[in-house]
C-alpha positions in Angstrom: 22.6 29.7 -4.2 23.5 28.6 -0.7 26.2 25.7 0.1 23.7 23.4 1.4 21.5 24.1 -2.4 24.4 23.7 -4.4 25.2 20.3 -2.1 21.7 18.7 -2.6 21.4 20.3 -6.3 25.1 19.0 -7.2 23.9 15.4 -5.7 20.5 15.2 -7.8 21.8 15.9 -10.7 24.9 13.5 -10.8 22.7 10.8 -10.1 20.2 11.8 -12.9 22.8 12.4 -15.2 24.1 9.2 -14.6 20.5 6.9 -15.0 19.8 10.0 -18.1 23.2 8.6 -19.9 22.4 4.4 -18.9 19.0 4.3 -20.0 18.0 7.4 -21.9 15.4 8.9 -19.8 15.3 10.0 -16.0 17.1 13.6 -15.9 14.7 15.8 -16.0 11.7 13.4 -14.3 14.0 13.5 -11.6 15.5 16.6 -11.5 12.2 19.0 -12.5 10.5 18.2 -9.2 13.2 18.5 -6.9 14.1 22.1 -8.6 10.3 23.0 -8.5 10.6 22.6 -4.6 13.6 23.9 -3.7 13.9 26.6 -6.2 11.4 27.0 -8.9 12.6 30.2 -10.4 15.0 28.0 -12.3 12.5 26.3 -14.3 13.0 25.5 -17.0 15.7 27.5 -18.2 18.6 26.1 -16.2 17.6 22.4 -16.6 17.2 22.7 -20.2 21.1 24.1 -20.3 22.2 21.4 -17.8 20.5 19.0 -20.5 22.7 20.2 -23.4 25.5 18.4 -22.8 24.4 15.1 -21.3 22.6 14.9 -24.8 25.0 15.5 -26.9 27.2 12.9 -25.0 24.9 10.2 -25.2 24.1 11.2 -28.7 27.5 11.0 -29.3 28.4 8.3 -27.8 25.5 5.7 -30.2 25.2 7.9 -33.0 25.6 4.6 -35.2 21.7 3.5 -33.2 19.9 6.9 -33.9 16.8 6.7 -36.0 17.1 9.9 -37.7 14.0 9.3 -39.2 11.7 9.0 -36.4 14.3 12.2 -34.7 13.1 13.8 -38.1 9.6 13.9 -37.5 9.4 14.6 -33.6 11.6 17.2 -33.7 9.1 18.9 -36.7 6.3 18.6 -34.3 8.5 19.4 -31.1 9.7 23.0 -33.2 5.5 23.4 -33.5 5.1 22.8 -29.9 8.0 24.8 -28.5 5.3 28.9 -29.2 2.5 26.9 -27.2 5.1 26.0 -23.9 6.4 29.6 -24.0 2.6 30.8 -24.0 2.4 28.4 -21.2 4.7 29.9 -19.2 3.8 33.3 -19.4 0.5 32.4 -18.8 1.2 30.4 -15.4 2.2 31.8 -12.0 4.8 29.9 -10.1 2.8 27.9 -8.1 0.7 26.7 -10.9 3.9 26.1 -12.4 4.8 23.8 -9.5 1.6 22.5 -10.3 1.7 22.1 -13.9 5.0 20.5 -12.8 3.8 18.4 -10.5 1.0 16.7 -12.3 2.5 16.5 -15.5 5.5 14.2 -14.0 2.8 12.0 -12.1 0.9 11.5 -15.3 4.0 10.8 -17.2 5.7 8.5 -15.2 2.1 6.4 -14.2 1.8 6.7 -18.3 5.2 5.3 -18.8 4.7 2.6 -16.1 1.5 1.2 -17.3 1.4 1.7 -21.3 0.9 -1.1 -23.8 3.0 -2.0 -26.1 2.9 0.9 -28.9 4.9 1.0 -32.4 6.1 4.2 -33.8 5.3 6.0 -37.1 5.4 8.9 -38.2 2.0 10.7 -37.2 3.2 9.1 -33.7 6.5 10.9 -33.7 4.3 13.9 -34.9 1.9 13.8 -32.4 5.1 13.5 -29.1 7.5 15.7 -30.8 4.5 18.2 -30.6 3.5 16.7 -27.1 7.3 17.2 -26.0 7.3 20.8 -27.0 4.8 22.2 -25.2 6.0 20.0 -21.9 10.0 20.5 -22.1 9.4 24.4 -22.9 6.9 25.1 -20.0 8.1 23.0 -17.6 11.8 21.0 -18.6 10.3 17.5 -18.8 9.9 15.8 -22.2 11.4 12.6 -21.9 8.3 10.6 -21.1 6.4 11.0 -24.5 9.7 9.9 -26.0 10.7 6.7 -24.0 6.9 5.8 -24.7 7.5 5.9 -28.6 10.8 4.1 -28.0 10.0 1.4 -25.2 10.1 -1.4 -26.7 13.2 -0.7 -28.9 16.5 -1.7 -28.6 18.4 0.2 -25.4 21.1 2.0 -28.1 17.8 3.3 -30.1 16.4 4.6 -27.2 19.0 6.0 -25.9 20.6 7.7 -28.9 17.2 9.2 -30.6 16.2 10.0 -27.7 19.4 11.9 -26.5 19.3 13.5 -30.6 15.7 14.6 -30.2 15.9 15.9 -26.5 19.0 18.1 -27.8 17.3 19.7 -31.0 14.9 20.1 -29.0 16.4 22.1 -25.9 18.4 24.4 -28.5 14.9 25.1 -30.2 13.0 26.1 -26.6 16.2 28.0 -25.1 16.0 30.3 -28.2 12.1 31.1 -28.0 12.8 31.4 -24.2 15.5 33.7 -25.2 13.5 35.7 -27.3 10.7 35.6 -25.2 12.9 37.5 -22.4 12.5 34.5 -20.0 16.3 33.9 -19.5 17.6 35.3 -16.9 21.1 35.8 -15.1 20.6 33.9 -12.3 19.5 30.6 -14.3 22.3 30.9 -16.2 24.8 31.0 -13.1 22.9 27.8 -11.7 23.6 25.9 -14.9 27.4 26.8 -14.7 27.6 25.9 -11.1 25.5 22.2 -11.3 27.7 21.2 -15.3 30.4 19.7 -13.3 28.0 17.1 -12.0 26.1 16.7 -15.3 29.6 16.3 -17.0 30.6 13.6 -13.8 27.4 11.9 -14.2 27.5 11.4 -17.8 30.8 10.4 -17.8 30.3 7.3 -15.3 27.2 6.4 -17.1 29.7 5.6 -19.9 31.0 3.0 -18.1 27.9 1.2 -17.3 25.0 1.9 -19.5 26.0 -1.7 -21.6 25.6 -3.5 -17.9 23.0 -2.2 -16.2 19.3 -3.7 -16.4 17.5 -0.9 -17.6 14.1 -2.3 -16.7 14.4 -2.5 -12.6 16.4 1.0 -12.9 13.5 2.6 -15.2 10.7 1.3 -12.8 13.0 2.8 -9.6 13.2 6.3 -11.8 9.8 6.1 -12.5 8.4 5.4 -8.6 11.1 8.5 -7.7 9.2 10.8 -10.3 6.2 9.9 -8.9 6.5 10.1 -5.0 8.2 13.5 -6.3 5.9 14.8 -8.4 2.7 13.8 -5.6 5.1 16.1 -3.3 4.9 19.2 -5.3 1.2 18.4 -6.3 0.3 18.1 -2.2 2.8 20.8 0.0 
């Protein structure tokens, strides 16, 4: 990894930490896209590591807000979905991986933007946690399917479930990728180099996530992923 990578890498992923720790979602919508274009060899091993610990922080930090029952039944269907990513990924090259990338965080976000108002149950939680498998594992992103279950709930919920689900979740596809032989040195370096900012960003978060209006910040995240994912689709 050259100076100027680690520079703009470092930079991204402060910044996504830090919306990822005030509002629950945004890490990897942000970060995915930018890692598929600049070095897409990392996906998704590294950013499912850099995710481990911003996770457990915010889980952490509002464990009294989880709702272990909804976490319960995503992460049974995310566990399901986890053998059909890693098919995924063997399957794709790397530029249908920037691809499957690409579209996938256009869709989310533009599903995340426009989406009516939807409860959760438990086929729901089901049906993302199986959703969220298949995504996170093949490609790092997941949190879009969840912040849809959870939009309309309180920001603590969100946040902490989320965060809860996300983690279980990252352990689960990490292991299968492990198995699978799809973790490799070099991933693992670029996750040691980038925690620092993960770390940074999630701890300034801490500081802000009761102030901030999460619904202008969401829809600025959102518009990023977008314009980001439309890059990778296009170039």
């Amino acid at each position: 990894m050259t100076l100027s990578l680690f520079a703009i890498l470092s930079a991204v992923t402060l910044v996504s930490a830090f919306i990822q720790g005030a509002l629950g979602i945004g890490f990897a919508l942000i970060v995915a896209p930018v890692v598929g274009i600049l070095q897409p060899d990392h996906l998704p091993v590294t950013l499912l590591l850099l995710m481990l610990p911003l996770n457990l922080h915010v889980a952490w930090r509002e464990r009294s807000a989880v709702d272990w029952s909804g976490a319960k039944w995503i992460s049974l269907g995310r566990f399901a979905g986890t053998f059909a990513g890693v098919w995924l990924l063997a399957a794709l090259s790397s530029q249908q991986l920037d691809l499957a990338v690409g579209w996938f965080t256009v869709i989310a976000a533009a599903a995340a933007l426009f989406a009516p108002p939807f409860a959760p149950g438990r086929p729901s939680a089901l049906g993302v946690g199986l959703f969220t498998g298949v995504t996170e594992t093949a490609t790092g992103i997941g949190g879009p399917p969840l912040a849809l279950l959870y939009q309309h709930a309180k920001g603590p919920i969100l946040r902490a479930t989320v965060a809860v689900c996300f983690f279980v979740g990252e352990i689960m596809s990490l292991v299968i990728l492990a198995i699978a032989g799809r973790i490799g040195a070099d991933q693992l370096l670029a996750a040691l180099y980038l925690a620092p900012a993960v770390l940074l960003g999630s701890a300034l978060s801490r500081l802000t996530h009761d102030h901030i209006r999460g619904r202008g910040l969401r829809l600025g995240v959102l518009i990023f992923a977008l314009a980001s994912g439309a890059f990778l689709i296009v170039r």
